[in-house]
C-alpha positions in Angstrom: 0.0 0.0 0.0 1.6 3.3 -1.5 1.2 6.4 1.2 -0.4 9.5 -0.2 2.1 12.5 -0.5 -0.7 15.1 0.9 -1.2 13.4 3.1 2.5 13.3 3.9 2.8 17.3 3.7 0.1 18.3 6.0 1.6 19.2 9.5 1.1 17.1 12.8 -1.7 19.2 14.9 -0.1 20.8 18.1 -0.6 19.3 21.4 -4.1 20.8 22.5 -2.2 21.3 26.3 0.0 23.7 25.4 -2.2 26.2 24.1 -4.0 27.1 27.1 -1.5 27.0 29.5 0.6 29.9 27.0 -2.9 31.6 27.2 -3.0 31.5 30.7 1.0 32.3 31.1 -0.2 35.5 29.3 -3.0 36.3 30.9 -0.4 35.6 33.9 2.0 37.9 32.6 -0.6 40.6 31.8 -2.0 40.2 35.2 1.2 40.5 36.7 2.3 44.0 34.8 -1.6 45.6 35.5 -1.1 44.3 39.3 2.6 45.8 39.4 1.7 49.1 37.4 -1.3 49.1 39.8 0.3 48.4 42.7 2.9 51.0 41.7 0.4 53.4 40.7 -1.1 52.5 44.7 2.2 52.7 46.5 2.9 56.1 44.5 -0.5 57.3 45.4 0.4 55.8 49.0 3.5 58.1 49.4 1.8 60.6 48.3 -0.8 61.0 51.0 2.3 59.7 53.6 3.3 63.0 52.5 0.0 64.6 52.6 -0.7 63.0 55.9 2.8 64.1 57.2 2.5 68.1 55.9 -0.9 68.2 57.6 0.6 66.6 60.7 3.3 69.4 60.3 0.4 71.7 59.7 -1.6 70.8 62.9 1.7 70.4 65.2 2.7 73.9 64.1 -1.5 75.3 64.4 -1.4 73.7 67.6 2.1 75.5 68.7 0.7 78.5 67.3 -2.5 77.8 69.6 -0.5 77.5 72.7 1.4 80.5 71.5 -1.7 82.3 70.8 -3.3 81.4 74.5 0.0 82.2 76.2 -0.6 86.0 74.8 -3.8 85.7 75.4 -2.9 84.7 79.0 -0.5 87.9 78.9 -3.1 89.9 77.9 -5.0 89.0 80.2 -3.0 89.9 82.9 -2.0 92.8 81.8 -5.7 93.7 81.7 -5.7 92.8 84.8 -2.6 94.8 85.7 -3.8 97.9 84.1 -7.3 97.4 85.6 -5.2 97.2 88.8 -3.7 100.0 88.0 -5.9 102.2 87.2 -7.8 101.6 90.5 -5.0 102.1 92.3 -4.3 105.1 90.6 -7.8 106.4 91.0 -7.8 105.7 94.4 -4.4 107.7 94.9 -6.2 110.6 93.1 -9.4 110.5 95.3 -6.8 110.0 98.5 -5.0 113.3 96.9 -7.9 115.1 96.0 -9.3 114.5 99.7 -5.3 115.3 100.7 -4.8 118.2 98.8 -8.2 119.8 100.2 -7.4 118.9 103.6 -4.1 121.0 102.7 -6.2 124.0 101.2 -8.2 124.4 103.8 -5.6 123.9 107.0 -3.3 126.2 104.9 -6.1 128.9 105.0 -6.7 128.0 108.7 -2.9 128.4 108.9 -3.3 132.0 107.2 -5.9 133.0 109.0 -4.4 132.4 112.4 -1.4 133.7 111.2 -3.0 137.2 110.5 -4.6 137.0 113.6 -1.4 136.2 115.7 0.2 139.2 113.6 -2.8 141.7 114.4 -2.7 141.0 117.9 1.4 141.1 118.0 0.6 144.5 116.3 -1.9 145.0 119.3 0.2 144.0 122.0 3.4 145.8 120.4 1.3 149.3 120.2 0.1 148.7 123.8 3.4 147.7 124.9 4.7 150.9 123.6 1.8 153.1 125.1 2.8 151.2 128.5 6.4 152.1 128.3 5.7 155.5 126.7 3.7 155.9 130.1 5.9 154.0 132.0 8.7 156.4 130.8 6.9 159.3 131.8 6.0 157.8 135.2 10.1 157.6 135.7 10.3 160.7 134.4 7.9 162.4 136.6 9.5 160.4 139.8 13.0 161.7 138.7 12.3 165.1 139.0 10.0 164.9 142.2 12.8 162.4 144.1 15.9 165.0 142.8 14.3 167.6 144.7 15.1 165.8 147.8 18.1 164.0 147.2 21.1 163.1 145.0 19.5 161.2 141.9 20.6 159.8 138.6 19.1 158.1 135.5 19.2 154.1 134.6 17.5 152.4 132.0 15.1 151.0 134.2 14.2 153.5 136.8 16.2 156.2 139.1 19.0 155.5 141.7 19.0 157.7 144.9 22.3 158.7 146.5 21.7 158.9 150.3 25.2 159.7 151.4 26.4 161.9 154.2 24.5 165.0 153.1 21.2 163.0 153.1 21.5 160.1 155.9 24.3 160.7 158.3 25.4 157.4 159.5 27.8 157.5 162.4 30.9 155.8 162.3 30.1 152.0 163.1 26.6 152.7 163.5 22.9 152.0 161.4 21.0 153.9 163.7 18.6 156.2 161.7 18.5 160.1 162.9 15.2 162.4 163.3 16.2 164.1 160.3 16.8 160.7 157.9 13.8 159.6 158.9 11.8 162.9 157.8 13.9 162.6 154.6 12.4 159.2 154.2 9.2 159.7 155.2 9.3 162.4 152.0 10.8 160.1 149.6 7.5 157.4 150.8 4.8 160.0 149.9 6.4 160.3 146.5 6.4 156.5 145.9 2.8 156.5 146.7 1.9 158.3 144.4 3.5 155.9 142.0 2.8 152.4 140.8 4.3 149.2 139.0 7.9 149.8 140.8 10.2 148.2 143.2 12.6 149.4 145.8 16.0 147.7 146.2 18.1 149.5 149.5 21.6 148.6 148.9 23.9 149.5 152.3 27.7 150.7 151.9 30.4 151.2 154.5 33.5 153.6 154.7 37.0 151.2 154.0 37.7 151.2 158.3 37.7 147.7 159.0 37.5 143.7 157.7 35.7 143.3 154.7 33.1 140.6 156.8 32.6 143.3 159.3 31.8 146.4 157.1 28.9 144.0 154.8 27.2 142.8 158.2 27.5 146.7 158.9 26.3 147.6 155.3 23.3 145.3 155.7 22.0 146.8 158.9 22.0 150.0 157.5 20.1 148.9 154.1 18.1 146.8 156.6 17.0 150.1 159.0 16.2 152.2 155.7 13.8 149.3 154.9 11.9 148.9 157.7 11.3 153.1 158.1 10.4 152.8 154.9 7.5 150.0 155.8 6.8 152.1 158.8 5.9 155.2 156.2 3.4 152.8 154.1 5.2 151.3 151.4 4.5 147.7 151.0 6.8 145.3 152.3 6.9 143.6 149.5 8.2 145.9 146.9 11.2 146.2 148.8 14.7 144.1 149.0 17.4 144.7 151.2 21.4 144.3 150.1 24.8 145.4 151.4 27.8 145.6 150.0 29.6 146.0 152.7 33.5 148.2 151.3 33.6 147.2 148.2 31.7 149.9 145.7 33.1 153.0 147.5 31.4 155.9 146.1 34.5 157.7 146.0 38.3 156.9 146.1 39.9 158.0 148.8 40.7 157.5 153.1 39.9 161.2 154.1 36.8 161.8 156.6 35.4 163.5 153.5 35.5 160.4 151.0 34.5 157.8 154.4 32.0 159.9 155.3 30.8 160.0 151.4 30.8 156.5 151.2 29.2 155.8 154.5 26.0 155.7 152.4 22.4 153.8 151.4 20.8 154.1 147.7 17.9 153.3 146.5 17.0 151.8 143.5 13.7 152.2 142.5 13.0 150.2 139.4 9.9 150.3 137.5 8.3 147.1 136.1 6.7 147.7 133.5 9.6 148.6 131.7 11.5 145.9 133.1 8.9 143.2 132.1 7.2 144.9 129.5 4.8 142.3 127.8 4.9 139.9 130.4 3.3 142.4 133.3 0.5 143.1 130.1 -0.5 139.9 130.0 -0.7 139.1 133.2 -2.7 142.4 133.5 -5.2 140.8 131.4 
């Protein structure tokens, strides 16, 4: 049996096993590539939003900061709201305080000025009346000057007159204080015109000769001082406008150890002093 050539020339058929299995190798292979360019197109798109996610992050860390930030000032300004509110009560209480001060000043300051006038009117007052007091004062020592000197030895001071009675006046004997007929009529004369007078005192001031110790003569000078005060009480002066002093030797009226110049200084004066010259003010206010 001859084989036929067509038969010969047509090509054994494929194994049918193969052809699905390439299918499916390609469908593999396509598979593969979409997952992979999907699942790089998904990890791309996953970075992405890591990025996103990790700005926004950034974004809220940073808002957040800039919250804290934003309440811390907020806190500041808060207080110093507060402060200033502080403040400004303190300081209006301060002005009120020194409105209240500054009125109390005004108004002690006028009290101040008003008293001062007044103390400077009545200085004014008691200045003028202090000088009409002295002025009369003046003329009271003037007037007693000029009746005293015609009856003994006297001379001017700035408070009053002194009155010399030495040997021509009061003759004291040698060691003796007794007072003569005579002195005592001069004295009684001398009284009348102090009684006629007022505001004065009377100082008697005793004085010896230079015959003897010097403890002797100022017992001797003070019982002669002493003898002149009590005629002088006897004749109605008071008692106690008068003071009693010696000095014994050593003021000697004159220099000297004649009988003339002992005799001289054998001698009592009197001082009579008026007051209100010598306390001025103080005898006016006591006078009112």
């Amino acid at each position: 049996m001859s084989e036929d050539p067509n038969l010969l020339s047509v090509p054994a058929p494929r194994p049918a096993s193969r052809t699905p299995f390439l299918v499916l190798l390609a469908l593999l292979v396509v598979l593969v590539a979409g997952v992979g360019f999907v699942g790089y197109r998904i990890l791309e798109r996953l970075d992405t939003v890591d990025r996103k996610v990790a700005d926004l992050a950034a974004r809220a860390d940073d808002a957040r900061a800039r919250s804290r930030e934003a309440g811390e000032l907020s806190r500041q300004a808060f207080d110093r709201a507060d402060n200033a509110e502080a403040v400004a009560r303190t300081a209006a209480e301060g002005r009120l305080i020194a409105e209240s001060v500054t009125a109390d000043a005004v108004e002690e300051a006028d009290a101040a000025r008003d008293e001062a006038a007044s103390a400077r009117e009545a200085a004014a007052r008691a200045e003028a009346e202090a000088a009409r007091v002295r002025k009369q004062a003046e003329a009271e020592v003037n007037r007693l000057e000029q009746a005293l000197g015609q009856v003994a030895e006297t001379r001017r001071t700035a408070l009053g007159v002194v009155m010399n009675l030495g040997s021509d006046y009061l003759k004291f004997e040698f060691d003796k204080a007794d007072l003569r007929p005579e002195d005592k009529e001069l004295l009684s004369r001398i009284a009348g015109i102090l009684l006629t007078s007022r505001d004065y005192t009377v100082a008697v001031h005793g004085h010896t000769d230079d015959v003897g110790t010097q403890e002797y003569n100022q017992k001797l000078s003070e019982r002669r001082a002493q003898a002149v005060r009590d005629y002088l009480v006897e004749a109605g002066l008071p008692p106690e406008i008068l003071s009693v002093e010696g000095h014994g030797k050593t003021l000697p009226l004159v220099q000297g150890t004649s009988d003339e110049a002992r005799a001289k200084n054998r001698r009592v004066e009197l001082g009579v002093v008026n007051t209100r010259i010598r306390y001025g003010r103080s005898i006016l206010r006591s006078e009112r």
